[in-house]
C-alpha positions in Angstrom: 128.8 87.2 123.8 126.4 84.5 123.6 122.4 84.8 124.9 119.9 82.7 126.3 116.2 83.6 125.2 113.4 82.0 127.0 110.2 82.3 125.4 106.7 81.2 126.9 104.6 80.4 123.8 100.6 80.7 123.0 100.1 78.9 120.1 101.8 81.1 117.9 105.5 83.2 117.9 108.5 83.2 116.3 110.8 80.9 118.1 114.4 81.9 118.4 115.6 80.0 121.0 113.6 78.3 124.1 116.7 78.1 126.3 119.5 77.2 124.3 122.5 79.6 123.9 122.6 81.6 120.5 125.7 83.3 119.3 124.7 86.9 118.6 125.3 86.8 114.5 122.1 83.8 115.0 120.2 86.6 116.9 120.4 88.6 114.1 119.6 86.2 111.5 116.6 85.3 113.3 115.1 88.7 113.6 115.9 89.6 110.2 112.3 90.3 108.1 112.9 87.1 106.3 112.1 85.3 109.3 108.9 87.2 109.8 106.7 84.3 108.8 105.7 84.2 112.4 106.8 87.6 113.5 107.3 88.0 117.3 104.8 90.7 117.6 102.6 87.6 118.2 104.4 86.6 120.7 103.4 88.9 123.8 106.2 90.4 125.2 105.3 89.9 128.7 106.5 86.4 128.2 109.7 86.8 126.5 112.6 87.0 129.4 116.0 87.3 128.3 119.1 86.1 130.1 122.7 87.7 129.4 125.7 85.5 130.0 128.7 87.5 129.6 132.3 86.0 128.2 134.2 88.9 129.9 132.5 89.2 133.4 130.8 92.8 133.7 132.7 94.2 130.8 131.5 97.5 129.2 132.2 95.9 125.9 129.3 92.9 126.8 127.3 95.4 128.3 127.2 97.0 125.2 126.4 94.3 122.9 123.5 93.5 125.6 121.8 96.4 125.1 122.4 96.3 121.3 121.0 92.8 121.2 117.8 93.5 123.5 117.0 96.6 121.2 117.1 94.0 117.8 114.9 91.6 119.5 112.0 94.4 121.0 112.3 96.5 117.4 111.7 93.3 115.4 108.1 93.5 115.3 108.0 97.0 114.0 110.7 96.4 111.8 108.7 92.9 110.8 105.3 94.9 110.3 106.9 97.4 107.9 108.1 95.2 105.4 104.6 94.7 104.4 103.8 97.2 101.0 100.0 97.5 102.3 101.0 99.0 105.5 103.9 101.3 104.4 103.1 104.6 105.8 101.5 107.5 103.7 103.3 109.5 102.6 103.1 113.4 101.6 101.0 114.0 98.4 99.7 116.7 96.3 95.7 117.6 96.0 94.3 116.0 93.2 93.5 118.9 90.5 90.3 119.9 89.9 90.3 122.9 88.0 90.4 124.6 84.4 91.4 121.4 82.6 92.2 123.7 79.5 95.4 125.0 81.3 97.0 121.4 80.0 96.7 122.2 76.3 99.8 124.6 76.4 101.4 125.9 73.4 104.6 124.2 73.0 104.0 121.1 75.7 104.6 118.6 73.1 107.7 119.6 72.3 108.8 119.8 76.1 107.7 117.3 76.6 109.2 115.0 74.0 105.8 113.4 73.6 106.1 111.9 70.3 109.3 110.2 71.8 107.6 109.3 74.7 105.0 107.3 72.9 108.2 105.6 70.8 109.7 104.4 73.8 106.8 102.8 75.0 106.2 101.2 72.1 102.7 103.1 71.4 102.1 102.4 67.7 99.5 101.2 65.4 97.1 98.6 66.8 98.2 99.0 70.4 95.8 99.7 73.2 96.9 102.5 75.7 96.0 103.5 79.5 96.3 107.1 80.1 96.0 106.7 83.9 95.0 110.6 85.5 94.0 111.6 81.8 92.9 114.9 82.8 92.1 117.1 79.9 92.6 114.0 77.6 95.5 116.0 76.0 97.8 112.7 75.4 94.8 110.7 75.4 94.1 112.5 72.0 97.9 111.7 70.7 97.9 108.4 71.8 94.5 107.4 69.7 95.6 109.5 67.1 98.8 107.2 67.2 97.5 103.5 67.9 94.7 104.3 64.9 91.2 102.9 64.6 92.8 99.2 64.9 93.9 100.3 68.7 92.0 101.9 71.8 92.9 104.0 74.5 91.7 104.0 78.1 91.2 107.4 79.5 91.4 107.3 83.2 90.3 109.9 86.1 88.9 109.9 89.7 87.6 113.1 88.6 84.1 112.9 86.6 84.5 116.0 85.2 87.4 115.3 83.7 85.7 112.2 82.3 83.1 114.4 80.9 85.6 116.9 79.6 87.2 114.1 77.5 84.1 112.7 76.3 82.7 115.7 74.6 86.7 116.2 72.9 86.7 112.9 71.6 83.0 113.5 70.2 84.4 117.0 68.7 86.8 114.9 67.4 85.1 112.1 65.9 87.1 109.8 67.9 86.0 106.3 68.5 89.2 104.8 69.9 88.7 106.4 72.9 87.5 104.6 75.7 86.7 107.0 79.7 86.8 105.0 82.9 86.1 107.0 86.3 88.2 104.9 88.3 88.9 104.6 92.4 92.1 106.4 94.1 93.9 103.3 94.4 92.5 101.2 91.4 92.5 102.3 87.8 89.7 99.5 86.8 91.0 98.8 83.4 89.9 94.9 82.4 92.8 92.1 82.7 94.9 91.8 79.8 93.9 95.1 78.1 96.9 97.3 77.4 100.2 97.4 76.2 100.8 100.4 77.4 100.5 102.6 80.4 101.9 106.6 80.9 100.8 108.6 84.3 101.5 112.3 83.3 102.2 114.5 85.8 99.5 112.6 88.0 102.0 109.7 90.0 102.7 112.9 93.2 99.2 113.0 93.3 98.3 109.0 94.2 97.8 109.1 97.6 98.2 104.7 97.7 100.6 104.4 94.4 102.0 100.6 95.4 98.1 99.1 95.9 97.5 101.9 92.8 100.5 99.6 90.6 99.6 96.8 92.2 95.9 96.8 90.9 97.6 97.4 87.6 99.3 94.5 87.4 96.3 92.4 86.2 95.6 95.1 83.4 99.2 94.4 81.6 99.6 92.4 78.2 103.0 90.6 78.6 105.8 92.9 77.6 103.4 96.2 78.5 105.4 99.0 79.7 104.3 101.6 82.3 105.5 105.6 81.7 105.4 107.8 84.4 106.3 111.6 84.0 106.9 113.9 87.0 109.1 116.4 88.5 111.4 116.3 91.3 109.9 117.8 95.1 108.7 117.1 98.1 105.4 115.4 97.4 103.0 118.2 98.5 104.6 120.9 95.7 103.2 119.0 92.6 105.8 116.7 92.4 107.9 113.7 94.1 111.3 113.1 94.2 111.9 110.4 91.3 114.1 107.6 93.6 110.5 107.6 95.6 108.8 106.2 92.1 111.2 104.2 91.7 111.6 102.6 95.3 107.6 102.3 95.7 107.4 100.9 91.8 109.5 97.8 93.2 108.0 97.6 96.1 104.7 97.4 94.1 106.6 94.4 91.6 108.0 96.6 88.9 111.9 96.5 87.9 113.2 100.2 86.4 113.5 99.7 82.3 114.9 103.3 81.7 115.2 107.2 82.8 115.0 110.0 80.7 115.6 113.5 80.9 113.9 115.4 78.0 113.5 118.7 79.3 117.0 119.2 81.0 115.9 121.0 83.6 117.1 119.3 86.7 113.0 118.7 87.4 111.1 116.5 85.3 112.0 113.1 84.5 110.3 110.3 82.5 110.9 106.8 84.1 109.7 103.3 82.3 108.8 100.5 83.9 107.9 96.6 83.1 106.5 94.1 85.6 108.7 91.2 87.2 
C-alpha cells in the first residue's frame, strides 16, 4: 500500500510528506519518537488530509492497512509527548511517613539488612562523603559516619523537619560532627554539586512521588564514579513498596544504567539495586 499525506503548514510541523507517495515502512519511520523534533501535535489536525491509494482495488487487506496507518499518524502526538521524562505520568506512591521515628531502630535490622555489606558495595569507607537521601531516624546515617570517620561527612536528607530535628539531637548525643541535615524539596535533595560519593535511599524510593526529576536533580550532586543504593521491597506503590523493574525503568529514564541487584534478605520482597550515572 502506498499513501499520500497532504499537510497545510503554520510555521511549524513535522513534515512527512506534502503530497508525495510514502511506502508505509516510511510512515512508520517518520512517526517514530525519534522524529519528534517537531512533533505533529503542532501541526493542527484540521489541516492534515490524508489520501489512500490502494494496490489491490477495495481490498479488505488495504483497507486494513488504511486504518492501521491513519491510527499511527493521529496517536503520534501522544505517543511523541510521552517520551518526554518530565511529563511521564504519576504514578501510585506511598504517604511519606511521619510518625514514631524510633520504630526504625529495630533489633536485628542490621543484620537483615546486610548493612555493613551494603556500605561495602558502595564503596562507603574512610574519607568518603555519603547522602542518606529520606534519612528518617538517621539510623544508617549514624553507620555511615561512623564508617567514612572524621576525614568524611554524611548528608542526612528529609522533607520531614522533624526528622531533621530528630537526627540532629542523635548526632549531638552522639558527639558526631560528620554529620551534616538538609530539609530538602520532594523532588530535589539539595545537596551541593560534586559532594558525594555515595548515595543509599532506604526504604524511602516508593515514597517519591517525582523520582526521575528527584535523580535527575541528583545528578549534579555525584563525584565521578559515585554510586546510588536504593533499598525497597516489591508492591504496588501505595503498600510501602514498588515493584523493583519500576526503579530500574524510571532510574534510566532519569540517566542511570543498573550496576548490580542484590537479594540479602531472601524473601522474595526486598531488594537492594546500585546504580552509576551515564
Amino acid at each position: 500500500m502506498l499513501a499520500i499525506i497532504k499537510a497545510g503548514r503554520d510555521g511549524r510541523g513535522c513534515r512527512i510528506g506534502t503530497g508525495r507517495r510514502l511506502h508505509f515502512d516510511t510512515i512508520l519511520k517518520a512517526c517514530r519518537p525519534a522524529s519528534c523534533a517537531e512533533p505533529l501535535t503542532n501541526l493542527p489536525k484540521s489541516l492534515l488530509t490524508y489520501d489512500i491509494i490502494q494496490q489491490s482495488k477495495n481490498s479488505m487487506r488495504s483497507r486494513h492497512l488504511a486504518l492501521l496507518l491513519l491510527t499511527i499518524v493521529w496517536a503520534a502526538p501522544v505517543w511523541c509527548q510521552n517520551t518526554n521524562s518530565s511529563e511521564t505520568p504519576r504514578r501510585a506512591t506511598s504517604t511519606p511517613y511521619t510518625g514514631d521515628l524510633s520504630i526504625f531502630d529495630s533489633p536485628g535490622r542490621d543484620q537483615r539488612l546486610r548493612i555493613s555489606r551494603v556500605m561495602d558495595i558502595l564503596g562507603i569507607e574512610t574519607g568518603k562523603d555519603v547522602a542518606d537521601i529520606g534519612a528518617g531516624s538517621g539510623w544508617f546515617t549514624i553507620r555511615a559516619a561512623r564508617r567514612v570517620g572524621s576525614s568524611g561527612l554524611v548528608y542526612a536528607v528529609d522533607i520531614n523537619p522533624e526528622a531533621v530535628r530528630y537526627i540532629n539531637r542523635r548526632i549531638r548525643d552522639a558527639s558526631l560532627s560528620n554529620v551534616k541535615t538538609i530539609l530538602s524539596k520532594t523532588d530535589d535533595p539539595l545537596l551541593p554539586k560534586d559532594a558525594v560519593d555515595a548515595v543509599l535511599l532506604l526504604k524511602t524510593y516508593h515514597e517519591i512521588a517525582n523520582p526521575i526529576i528527584l535523580l535527575e536533580h541528583l545528578r549534579p550532586a555525584l563525584k565521578q564514579s559515585a554510586r546510588v543504593g536504593v533499598i525497597d521491597r516489591n508492591g504496588n506503590g501505595t503498600n510501602h513498596g514498588v515493584d523493583r523493574k519500576i526503579v530500574v525503568q524510571e532510574a534510566f529514564q532519569a540517566g542511570y544504567r543498573l550496576q548490580g541487584a542484590y537479594d540479602f534478605v531472601k524473601d522474595g520482597m526486598d531488594y537492594f539495586l546500585v546504580f552509576t550515572p551515564d
